[in-house]
mmCIF file of the N, C-alpha and C atoms, coordinates in Angstrom:
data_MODEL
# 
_entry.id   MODEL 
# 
loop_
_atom_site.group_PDB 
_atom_site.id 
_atom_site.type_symbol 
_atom_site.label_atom_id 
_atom_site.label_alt_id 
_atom_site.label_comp_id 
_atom_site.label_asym_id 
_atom_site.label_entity_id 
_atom_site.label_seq_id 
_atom_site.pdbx_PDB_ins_code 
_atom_site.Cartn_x 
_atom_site.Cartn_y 
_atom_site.Cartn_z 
_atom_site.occupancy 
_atom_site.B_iso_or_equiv 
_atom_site.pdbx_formal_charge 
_atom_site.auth_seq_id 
_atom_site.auth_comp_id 
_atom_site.auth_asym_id 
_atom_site.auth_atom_id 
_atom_site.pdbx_PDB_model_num 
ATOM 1   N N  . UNK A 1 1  ? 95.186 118.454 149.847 1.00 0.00 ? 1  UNK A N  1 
ATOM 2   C CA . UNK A 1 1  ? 93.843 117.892 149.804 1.00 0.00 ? 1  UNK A CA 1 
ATOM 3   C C  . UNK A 1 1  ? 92.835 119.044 149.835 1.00 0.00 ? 1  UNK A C  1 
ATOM 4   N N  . UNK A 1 2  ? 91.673 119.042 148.705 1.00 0.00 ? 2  UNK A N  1 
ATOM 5   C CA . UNK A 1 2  ? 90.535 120.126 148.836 1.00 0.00 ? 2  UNK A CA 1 
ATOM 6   C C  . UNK A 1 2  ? 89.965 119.999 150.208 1.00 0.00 ? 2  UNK A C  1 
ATOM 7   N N  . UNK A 1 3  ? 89.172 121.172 150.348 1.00 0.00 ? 3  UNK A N  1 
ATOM 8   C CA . UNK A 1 3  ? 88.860 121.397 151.857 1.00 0.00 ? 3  UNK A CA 1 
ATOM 9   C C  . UNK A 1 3  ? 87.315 120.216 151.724 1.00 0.00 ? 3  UNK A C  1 
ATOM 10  N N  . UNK A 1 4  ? 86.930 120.127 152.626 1.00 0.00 ? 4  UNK A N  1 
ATOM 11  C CA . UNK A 1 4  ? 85.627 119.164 152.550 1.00 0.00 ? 4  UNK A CA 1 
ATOM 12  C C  . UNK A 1 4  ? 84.754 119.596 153.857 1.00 0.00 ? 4  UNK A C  1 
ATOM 13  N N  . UNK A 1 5  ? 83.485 119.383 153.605 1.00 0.00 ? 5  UNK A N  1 
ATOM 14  C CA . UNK A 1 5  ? 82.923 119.925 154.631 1.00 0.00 ? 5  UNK A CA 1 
ATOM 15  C C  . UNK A 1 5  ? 82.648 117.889 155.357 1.00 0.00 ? 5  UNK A C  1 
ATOM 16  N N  . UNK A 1 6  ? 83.027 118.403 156.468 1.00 0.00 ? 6  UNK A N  1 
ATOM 17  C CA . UNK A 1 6  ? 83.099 116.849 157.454 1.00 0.00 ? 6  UNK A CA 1 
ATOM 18  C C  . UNK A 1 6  ? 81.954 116.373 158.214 1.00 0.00 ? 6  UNK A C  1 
ATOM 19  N N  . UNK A 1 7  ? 81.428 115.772 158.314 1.00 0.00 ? 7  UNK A N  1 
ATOM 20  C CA . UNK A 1 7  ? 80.138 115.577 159.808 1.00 0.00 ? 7  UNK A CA 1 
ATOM 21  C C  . UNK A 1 7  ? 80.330 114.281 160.292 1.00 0.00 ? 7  UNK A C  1 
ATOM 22  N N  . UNK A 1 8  ? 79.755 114.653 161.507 1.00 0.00 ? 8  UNK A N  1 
ATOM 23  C CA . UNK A 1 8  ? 79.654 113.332 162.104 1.00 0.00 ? 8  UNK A CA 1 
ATOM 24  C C  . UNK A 1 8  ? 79.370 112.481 162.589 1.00 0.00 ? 8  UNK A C  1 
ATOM 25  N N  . UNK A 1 9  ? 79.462 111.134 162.676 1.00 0.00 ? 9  UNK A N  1 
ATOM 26  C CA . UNK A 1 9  ? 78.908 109.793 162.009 1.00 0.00 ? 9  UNK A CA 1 
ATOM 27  C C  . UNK A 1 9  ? 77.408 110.010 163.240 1.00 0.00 ? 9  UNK A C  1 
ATOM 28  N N  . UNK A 1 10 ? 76.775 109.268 162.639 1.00 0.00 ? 10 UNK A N  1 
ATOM 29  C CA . UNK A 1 10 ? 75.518 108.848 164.030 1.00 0.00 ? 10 UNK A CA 1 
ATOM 30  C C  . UNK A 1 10 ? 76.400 107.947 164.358 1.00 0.00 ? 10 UNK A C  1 
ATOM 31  N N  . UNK A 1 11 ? 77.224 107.024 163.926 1.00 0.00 ? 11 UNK A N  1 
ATOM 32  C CA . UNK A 1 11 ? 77.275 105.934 164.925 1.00 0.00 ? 11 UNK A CA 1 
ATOM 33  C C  . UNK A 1 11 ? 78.347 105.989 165.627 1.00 0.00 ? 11 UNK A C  1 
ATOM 34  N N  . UNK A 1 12 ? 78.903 107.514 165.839 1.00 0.00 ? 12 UNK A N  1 
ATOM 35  C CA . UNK A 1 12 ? 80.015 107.767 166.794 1.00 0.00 ? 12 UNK A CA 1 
ATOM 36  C C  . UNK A 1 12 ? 79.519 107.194 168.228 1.00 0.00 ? 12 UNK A C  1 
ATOM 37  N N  . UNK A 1 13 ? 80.758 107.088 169.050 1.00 0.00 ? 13 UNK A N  1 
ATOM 38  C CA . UNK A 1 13 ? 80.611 107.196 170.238 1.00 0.00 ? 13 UNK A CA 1 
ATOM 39  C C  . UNK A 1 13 ? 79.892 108.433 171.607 1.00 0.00 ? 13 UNK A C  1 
ATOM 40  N N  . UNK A 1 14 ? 79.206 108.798 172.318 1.00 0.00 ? 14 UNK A N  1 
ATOM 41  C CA . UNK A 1 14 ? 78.875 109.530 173.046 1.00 0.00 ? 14 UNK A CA 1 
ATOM 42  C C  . UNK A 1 14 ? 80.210 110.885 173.415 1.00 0.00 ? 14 UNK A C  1 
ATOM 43  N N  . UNK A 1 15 ? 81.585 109.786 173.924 1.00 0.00 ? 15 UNK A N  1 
ATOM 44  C CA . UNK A 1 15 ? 82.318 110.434 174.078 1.00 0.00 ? 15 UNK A CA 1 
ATOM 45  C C  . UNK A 1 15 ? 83.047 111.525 173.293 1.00 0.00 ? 15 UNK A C  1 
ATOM 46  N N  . UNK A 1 16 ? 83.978 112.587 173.292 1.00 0.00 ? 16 UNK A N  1 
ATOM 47  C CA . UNK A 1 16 ? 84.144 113.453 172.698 1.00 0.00 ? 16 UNK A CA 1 
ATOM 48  C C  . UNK A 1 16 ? 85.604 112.796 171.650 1.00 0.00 ? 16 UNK A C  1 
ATOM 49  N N  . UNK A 1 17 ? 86.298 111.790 172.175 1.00 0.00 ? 17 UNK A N  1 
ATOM 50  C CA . UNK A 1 17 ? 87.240 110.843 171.430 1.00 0.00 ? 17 UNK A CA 1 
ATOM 51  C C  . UNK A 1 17 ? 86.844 110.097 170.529 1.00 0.00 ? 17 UNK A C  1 
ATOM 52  N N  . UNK A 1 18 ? 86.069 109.130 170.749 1.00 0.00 ? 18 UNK A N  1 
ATOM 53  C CA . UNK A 1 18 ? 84.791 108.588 169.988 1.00 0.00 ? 18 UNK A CA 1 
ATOM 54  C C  . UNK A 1 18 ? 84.283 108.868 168.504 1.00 0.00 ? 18 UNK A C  1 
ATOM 55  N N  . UNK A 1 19 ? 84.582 110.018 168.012 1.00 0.00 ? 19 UNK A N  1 
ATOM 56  C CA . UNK A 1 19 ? 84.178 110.575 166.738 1.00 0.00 ? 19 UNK A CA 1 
ATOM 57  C C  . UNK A 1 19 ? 84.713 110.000 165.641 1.00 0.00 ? 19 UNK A C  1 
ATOM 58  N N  . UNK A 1 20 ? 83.654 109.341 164.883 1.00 0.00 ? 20 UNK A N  1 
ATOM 59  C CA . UNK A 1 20 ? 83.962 109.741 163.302 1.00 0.00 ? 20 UNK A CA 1 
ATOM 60  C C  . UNK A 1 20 ? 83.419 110.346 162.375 1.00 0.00 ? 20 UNK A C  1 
ATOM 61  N N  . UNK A 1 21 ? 84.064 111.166 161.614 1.00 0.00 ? 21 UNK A N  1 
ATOM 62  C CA . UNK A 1 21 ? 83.773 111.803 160.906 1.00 0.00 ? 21 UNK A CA 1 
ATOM 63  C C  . UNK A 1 21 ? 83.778 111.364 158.958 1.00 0.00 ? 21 UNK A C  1 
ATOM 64  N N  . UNK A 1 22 ? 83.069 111.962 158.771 1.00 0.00 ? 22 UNK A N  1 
ATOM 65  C CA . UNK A 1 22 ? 82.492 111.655 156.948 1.00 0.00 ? 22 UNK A CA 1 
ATOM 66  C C  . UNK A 1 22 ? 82.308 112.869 156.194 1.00 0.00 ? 22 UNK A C  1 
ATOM 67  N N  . UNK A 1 23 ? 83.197 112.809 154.795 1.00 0.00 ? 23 UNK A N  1 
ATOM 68  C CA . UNK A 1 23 ? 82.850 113.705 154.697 1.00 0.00 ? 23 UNK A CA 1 
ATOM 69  C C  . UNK A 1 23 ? 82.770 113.290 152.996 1.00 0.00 ? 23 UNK A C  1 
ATOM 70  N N  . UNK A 1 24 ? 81.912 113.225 151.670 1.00 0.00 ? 24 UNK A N  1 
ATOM 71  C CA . UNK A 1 24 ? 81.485 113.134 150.350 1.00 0.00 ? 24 UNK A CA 1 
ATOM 72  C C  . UNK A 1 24 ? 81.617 114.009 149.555 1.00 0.00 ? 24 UNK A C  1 
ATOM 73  N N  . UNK A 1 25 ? 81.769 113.227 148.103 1.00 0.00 ? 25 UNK A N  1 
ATOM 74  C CA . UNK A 1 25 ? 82.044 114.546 147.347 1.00 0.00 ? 25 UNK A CA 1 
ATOM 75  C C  . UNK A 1 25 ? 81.650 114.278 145.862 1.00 0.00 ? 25 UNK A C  1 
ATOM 76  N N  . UNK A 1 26 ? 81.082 114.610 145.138 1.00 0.00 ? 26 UNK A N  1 
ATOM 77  C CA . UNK A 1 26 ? 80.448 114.226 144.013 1.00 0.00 ? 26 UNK A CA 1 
ATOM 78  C C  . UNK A 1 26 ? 81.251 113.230 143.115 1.00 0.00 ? 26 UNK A C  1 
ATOM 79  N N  . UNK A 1 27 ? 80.801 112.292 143.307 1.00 0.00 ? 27 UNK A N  1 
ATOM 80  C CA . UNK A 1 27 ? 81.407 111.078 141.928 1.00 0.00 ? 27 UNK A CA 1 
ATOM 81  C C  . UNK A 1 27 ? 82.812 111.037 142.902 1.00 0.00 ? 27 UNK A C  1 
ATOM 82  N N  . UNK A 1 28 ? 83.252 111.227 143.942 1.00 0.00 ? 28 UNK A N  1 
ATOM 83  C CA . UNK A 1 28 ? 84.399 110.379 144.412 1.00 0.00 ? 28 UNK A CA 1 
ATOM 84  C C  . UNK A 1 28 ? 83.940 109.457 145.448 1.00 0.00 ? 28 UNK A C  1 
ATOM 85  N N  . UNK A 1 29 ? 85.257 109.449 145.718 1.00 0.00 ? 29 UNK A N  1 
ATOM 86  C CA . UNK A 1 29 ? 84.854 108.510 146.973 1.00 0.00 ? 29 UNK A CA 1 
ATOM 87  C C  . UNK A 1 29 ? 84.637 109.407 148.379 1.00 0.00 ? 29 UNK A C  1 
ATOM 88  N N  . UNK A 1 30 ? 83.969 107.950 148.927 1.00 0.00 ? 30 UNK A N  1 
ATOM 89  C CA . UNK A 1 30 ? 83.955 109.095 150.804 1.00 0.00 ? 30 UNK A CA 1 
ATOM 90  C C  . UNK A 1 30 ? 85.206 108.773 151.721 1.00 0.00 ? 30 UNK A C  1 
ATOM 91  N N  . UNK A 1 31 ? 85.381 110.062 151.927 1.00 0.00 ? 31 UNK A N  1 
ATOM 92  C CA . UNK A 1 31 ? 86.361 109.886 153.083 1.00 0.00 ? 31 UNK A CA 1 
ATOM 93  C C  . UNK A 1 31 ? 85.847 109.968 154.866 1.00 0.00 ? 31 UNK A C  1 
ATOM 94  N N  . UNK A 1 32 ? 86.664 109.083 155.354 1.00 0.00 ? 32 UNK A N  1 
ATOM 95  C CA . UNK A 1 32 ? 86.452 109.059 156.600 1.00 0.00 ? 32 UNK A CA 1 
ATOM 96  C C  . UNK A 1 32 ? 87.927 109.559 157.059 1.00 0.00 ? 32 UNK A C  1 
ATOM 97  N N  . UNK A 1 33 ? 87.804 109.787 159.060 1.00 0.00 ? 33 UNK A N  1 
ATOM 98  C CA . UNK A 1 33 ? 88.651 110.143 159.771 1.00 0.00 ? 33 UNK A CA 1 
ATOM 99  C C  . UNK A 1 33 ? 88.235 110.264 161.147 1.00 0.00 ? 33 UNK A C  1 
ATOM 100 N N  . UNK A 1 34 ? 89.212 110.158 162.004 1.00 0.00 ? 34 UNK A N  1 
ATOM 101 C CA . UNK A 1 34 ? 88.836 110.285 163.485 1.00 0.00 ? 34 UNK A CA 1 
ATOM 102 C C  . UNK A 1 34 ? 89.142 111.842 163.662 1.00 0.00 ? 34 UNK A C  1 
ATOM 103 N N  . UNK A 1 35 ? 88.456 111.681 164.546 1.00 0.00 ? 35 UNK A N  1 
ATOM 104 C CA . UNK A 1 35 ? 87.939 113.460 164.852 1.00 0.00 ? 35 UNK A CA 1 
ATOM 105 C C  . UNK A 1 35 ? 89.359 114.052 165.649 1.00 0.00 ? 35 UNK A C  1 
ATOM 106 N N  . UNK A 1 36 ? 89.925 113.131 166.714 1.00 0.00 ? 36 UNK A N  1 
ATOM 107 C CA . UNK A 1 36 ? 91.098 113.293 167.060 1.00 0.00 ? 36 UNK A CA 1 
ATOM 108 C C  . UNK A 1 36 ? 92.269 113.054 166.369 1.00 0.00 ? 36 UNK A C  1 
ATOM 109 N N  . UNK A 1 37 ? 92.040 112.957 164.610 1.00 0.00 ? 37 UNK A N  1 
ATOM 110 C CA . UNK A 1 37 ? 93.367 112.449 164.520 1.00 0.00 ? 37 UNK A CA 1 
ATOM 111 C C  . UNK A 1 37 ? 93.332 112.971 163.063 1.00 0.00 ? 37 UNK A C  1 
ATOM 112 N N  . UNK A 1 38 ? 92.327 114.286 162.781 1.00 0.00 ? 38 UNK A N  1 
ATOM 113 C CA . UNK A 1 38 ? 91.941 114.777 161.412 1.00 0.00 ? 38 UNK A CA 1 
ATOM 114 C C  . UNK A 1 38 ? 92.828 115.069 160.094 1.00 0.00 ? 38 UNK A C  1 
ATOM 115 N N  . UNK A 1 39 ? 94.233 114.693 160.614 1.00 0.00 ? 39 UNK A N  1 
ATOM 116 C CA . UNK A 1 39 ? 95.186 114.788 158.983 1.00 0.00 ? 39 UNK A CA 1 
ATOM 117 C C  . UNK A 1 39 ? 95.400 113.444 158.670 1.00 0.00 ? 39 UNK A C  1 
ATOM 118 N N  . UNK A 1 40 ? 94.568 112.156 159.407 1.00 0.00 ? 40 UNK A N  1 
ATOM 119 C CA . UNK A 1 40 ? 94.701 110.923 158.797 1.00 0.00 ? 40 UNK A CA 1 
ATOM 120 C C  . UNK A 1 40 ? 93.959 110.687 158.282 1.00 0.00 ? 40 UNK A C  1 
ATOM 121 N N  . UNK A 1 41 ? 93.416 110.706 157.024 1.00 0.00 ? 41 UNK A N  1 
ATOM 122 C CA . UNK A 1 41 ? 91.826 110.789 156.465 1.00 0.00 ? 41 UNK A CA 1 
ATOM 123 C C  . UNK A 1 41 ? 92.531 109.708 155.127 1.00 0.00 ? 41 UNK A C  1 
ATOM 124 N N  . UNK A 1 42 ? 91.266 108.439 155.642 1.00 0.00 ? 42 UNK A N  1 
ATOM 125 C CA . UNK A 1 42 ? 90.722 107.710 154.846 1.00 0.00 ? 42 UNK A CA 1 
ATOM 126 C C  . UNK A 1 42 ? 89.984 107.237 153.486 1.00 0.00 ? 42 UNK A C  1 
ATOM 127 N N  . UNK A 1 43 ? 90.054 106.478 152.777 1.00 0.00 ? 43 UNK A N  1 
ATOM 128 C CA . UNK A 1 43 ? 88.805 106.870 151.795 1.00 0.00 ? 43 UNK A CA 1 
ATOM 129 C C  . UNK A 1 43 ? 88.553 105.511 151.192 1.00 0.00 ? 43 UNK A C  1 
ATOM 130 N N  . UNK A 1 44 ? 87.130 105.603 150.788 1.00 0.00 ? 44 UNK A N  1 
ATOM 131 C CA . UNK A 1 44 ? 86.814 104.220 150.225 1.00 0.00 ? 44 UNK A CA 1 
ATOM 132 C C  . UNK A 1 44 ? 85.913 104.589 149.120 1.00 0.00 ? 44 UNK A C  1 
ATOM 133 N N  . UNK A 1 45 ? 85.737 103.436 147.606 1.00 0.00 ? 45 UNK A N  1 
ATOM 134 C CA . UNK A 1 45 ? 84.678 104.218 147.019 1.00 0.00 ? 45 UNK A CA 1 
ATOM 135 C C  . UNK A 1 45 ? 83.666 103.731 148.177 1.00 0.00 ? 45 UNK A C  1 
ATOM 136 N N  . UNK A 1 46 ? 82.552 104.244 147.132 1.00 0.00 ? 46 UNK A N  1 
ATOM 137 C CA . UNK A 1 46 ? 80.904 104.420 147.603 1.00 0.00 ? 46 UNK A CA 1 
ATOM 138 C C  . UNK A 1 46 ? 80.053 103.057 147.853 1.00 0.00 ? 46 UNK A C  1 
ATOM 139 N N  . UNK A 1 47 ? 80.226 101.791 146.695 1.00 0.00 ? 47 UNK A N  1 
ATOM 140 C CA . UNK A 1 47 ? 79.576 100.388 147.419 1.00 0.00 ? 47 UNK A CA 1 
ATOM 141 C C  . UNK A 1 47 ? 80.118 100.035 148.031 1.00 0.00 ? 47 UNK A C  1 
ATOM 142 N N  . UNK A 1 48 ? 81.785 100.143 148.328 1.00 0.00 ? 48 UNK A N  1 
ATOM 143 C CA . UNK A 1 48 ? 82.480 99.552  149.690 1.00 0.00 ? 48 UNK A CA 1 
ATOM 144 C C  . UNK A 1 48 ? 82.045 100.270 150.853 1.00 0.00 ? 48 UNK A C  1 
ATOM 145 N N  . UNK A 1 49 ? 81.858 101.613 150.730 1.00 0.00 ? 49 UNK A N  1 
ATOM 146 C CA . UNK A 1 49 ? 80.948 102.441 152.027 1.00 0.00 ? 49 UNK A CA 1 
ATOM 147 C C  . UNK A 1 49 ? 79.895 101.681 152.213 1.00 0.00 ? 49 UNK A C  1 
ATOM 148 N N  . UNK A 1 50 ? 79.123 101.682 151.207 1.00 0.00 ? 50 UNK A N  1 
ATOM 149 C CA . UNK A 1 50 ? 77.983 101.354 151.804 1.00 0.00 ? 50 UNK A CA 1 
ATOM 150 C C  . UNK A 1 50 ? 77.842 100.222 151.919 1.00 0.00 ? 50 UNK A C  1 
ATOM 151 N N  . UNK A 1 51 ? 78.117 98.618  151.449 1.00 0.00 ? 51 UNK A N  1 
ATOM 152 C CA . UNK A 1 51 ? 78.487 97.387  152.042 1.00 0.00 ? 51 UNK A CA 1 
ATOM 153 C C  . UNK A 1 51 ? 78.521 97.443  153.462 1.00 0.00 ? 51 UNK A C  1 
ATOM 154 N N  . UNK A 1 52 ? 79.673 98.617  153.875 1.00 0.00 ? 52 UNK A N  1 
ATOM 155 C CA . UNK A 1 52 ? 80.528 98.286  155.303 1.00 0.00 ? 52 UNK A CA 1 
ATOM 156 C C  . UNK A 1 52 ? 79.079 99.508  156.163 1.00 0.00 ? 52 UNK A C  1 
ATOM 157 N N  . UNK A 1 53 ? 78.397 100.414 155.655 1.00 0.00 ? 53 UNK A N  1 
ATOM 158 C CA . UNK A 1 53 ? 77.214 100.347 156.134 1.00 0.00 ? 53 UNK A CA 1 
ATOM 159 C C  . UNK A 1 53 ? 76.215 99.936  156.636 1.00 0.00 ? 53 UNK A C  1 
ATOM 160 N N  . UNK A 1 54 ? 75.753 99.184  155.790 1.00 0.00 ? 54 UNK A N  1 
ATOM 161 C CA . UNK A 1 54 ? 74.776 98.014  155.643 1.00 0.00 ? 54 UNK A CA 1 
ATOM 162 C C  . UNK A 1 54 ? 75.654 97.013  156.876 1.00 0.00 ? 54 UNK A C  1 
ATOM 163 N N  . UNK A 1 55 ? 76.442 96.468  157.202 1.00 0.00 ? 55 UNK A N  1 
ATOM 164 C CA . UNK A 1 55 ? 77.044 95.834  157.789 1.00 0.00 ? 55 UNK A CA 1 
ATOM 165 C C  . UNK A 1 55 ? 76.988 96.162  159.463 1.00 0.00 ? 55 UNK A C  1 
ATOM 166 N N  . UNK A 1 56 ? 77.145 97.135  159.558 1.00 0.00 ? 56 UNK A N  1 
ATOM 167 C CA . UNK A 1 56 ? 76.843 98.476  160.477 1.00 0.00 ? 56 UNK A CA 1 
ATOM 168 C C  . UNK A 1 56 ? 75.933 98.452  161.311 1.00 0.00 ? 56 UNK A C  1 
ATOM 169 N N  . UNK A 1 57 ? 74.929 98.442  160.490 1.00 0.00 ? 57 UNK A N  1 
ATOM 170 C CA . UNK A 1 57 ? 73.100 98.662  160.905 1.00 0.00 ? 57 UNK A CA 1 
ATOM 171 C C  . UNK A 1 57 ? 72.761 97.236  161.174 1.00 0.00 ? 57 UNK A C  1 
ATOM 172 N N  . UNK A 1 58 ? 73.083 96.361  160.719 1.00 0.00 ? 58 UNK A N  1 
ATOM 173 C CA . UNK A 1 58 ? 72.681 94.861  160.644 1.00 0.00 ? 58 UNK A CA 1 
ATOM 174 C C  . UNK A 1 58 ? 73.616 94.199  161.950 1.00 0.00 ? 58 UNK A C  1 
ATOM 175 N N  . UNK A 1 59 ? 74.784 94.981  162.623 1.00 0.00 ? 59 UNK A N  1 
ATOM 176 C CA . UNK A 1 59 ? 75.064 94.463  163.667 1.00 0.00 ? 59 UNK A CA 1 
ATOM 177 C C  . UNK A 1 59 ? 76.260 93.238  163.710 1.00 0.00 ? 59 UNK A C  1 
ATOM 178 N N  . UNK A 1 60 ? 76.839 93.574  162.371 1.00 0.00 ? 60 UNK A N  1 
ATOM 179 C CA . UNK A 1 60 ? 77.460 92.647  161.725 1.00 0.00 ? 60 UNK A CA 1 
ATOM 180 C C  . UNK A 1 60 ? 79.322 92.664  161.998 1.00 0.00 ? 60 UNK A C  1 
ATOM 181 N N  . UNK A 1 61 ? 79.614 94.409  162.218 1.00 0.00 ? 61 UNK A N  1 
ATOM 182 C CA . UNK A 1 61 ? 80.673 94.972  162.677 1.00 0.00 ? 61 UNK A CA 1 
ATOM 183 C C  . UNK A 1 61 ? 80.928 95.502  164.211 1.00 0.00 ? 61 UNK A C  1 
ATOM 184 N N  . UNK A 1 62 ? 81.900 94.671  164.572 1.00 0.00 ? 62 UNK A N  1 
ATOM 185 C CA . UNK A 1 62 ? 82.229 95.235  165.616 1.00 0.00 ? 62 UNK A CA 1 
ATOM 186 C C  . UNK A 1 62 ? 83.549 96.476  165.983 1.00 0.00 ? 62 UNK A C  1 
ATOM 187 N N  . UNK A 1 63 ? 83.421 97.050  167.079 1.00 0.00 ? 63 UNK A N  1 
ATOM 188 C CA . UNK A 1 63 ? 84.344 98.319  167.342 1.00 0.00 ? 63 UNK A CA 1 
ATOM 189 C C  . UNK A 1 63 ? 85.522 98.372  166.824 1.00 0.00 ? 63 UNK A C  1 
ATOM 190 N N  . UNK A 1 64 ? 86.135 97.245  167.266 1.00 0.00 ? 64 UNK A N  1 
ATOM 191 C CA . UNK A 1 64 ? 87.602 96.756  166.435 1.00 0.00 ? 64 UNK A CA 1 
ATOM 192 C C  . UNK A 1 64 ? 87.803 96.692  165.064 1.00 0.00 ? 64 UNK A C  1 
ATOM 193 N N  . UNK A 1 65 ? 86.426 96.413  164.570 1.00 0.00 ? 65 UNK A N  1 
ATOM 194 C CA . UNK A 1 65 ? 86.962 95.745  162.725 1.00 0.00 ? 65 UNK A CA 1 
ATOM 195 C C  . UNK A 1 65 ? 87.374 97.235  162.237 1.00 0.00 ? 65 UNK A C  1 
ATOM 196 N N  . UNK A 1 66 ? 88.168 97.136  161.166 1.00 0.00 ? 66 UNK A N  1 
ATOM 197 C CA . UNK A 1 66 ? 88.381 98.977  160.886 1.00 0.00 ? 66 UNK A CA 1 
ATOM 198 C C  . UNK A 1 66 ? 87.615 99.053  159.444 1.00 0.00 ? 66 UNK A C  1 
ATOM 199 N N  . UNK A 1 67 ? 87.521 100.148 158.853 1.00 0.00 ? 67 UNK A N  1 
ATOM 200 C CA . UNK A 1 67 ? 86.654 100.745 157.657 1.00 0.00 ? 67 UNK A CA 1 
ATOM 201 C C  . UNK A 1 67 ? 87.213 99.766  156.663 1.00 0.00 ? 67 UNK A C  1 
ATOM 202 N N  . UNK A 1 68 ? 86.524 98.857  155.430 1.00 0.00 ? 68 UNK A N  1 
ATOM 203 C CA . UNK A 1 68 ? 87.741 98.163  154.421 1.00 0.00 ? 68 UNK A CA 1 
ATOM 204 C C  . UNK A 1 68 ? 87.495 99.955  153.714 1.00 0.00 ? 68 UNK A C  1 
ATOM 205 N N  . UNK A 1 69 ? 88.931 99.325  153.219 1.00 0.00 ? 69 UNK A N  1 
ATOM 206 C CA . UNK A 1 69 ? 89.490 100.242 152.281 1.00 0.00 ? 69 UNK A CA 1 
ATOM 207 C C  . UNK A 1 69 ? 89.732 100.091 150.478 1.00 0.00 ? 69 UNK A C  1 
ATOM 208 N N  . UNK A 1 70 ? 88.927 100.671 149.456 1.00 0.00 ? 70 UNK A N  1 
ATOM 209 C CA . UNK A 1 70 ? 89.575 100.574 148.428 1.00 0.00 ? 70 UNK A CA 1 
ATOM 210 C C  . UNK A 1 70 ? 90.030 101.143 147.526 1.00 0.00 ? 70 UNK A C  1 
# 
């Protein structure tokens, strides 16, 4: 996997476990990953990101639901 530069989420947790991380890349998709668990990396395109965004902010997802994936 190319290297990617990662950051992370505002809507992580406070705690230092808590982290997720994001990291984009021109015309692909975004990948996600937990900060503790960084060789399991995720990916979704970009309106399923941002759907599950929007979803996010609106209060719509809770801790449990996990990222959809496509």
């Amino acid at each position: 996997m190319p290297r990617h530069t990662w950051r992370k989420s505002s809507y992580s947790g406070s705690g230092q476990d808590d982290c997720v991380e994001v990291a984009t890349q021109p015309g692909g998709p975004v990948l996600y990953r937990e900060s503790d668990l960084p060789a399991a990396v995720g990916r979704c395109a970009r309106p399923v990101w941002g759907a599950f965004l929007r979803d996010v902010k609106a209060g719509h997802v809770s801790p449990e639901r996990r990222v959809p994936v496509s």
